[in-house]
VEXDREN-2710 file (C-alpha; in Angstrom, 1 decimal):
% VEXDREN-2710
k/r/px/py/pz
1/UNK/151.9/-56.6/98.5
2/UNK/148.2/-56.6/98.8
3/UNK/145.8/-53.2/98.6
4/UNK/142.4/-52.7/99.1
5/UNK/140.2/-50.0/97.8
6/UNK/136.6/-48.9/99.2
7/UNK/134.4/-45.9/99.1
8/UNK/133.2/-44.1/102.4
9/UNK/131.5/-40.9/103.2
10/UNK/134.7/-39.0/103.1
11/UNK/135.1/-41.0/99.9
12/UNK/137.3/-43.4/97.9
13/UNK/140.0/-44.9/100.3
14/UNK/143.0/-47.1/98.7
15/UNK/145.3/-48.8/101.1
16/UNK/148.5/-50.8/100.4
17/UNK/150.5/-53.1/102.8
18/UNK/153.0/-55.9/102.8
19/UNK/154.9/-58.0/105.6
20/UNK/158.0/-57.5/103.4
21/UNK/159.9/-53.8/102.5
22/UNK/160.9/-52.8/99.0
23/UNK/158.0/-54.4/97.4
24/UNK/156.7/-51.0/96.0
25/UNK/154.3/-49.4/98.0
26/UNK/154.9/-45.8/98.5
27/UNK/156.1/-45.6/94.8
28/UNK/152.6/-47.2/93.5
29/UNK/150.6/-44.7/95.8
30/UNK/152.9/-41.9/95.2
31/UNK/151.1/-42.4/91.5
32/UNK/148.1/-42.7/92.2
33/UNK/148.2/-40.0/94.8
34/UNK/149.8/-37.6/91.7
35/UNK/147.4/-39.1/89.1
36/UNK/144.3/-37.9/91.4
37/UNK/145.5/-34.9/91.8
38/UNK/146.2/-33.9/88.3
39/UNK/142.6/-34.3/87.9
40/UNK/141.4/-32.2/90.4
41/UNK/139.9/-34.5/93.1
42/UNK/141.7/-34.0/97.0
43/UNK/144.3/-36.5/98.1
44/UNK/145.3/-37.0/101.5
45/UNK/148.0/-39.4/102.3
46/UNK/148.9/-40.8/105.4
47/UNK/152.0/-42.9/105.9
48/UNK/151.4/-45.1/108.6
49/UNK/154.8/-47.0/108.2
50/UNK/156.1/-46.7/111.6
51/UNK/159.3/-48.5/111.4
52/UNK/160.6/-46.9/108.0
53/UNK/157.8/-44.3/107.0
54/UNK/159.3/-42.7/103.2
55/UNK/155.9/-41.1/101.6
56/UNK/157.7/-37.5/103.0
57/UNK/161.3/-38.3/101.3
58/UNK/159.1/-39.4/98.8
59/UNK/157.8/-36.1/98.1
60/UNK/160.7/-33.9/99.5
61/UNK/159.2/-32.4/102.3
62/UNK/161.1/-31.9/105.4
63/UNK/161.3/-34.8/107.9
64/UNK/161.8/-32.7/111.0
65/UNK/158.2/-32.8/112.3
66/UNK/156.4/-35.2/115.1
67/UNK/154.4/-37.0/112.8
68/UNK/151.5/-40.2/113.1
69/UNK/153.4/-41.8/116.2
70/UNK/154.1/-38.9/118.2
71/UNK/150.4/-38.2/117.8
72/UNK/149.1/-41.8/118.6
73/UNK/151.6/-41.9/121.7
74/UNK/150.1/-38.8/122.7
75/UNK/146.6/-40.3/122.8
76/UNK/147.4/-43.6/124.0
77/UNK/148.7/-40.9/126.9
78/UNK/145.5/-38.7/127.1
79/UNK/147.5/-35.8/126.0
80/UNK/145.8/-35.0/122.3
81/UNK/144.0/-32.0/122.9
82/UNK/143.8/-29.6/119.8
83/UNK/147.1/-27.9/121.9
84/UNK/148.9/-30.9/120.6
85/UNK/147.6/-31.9/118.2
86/UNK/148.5/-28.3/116.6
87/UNK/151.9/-28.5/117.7
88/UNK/152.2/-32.0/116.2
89/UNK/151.5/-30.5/112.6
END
């Protein structure tokens, strides 16, 4: 698994990946996501996993929703106008 973290004008950014599943990944930013948050500062997570996404099971919300490949086929399409994009959510 390898991770890189950086800071940016929306702010500190952590990323995770790995060629491999089951190496740990959503369970390692799961905590750190948690951790964050206990102390206040806004977390957003996005699961870019498109072949076994789990950060949703992970935090037992519902899985019935579009989701970051229905939105990126919509683009790649030229349909992602707010419309969609607010459907999408």
């Amino acid at each position: 698994m390898s991770s890189a973290q950086t800071n940016s004008s929306f702010g500190n950014v952590v990323v995770a990946w790995s060629a491999h599943g089951s190496v740990g990944r959503t369970s390692l930013l799961a905590s750190v996501a948690c951790e964050l948050a206990k102390q206040g500062k806004s977390v957003l997570i996005i699961d870019a996993d498109t072949h076994a996404p789990s950060m949703v099971q992970t935090f037992g919300y519902d899985q019935n929703f579009a989701g970051l490949s229905a939105a990126m086929r919509a683009l790649d399409q030229g349909r992602l106008a707010d419309e969609t994009f607010g459907r999408l959510l």
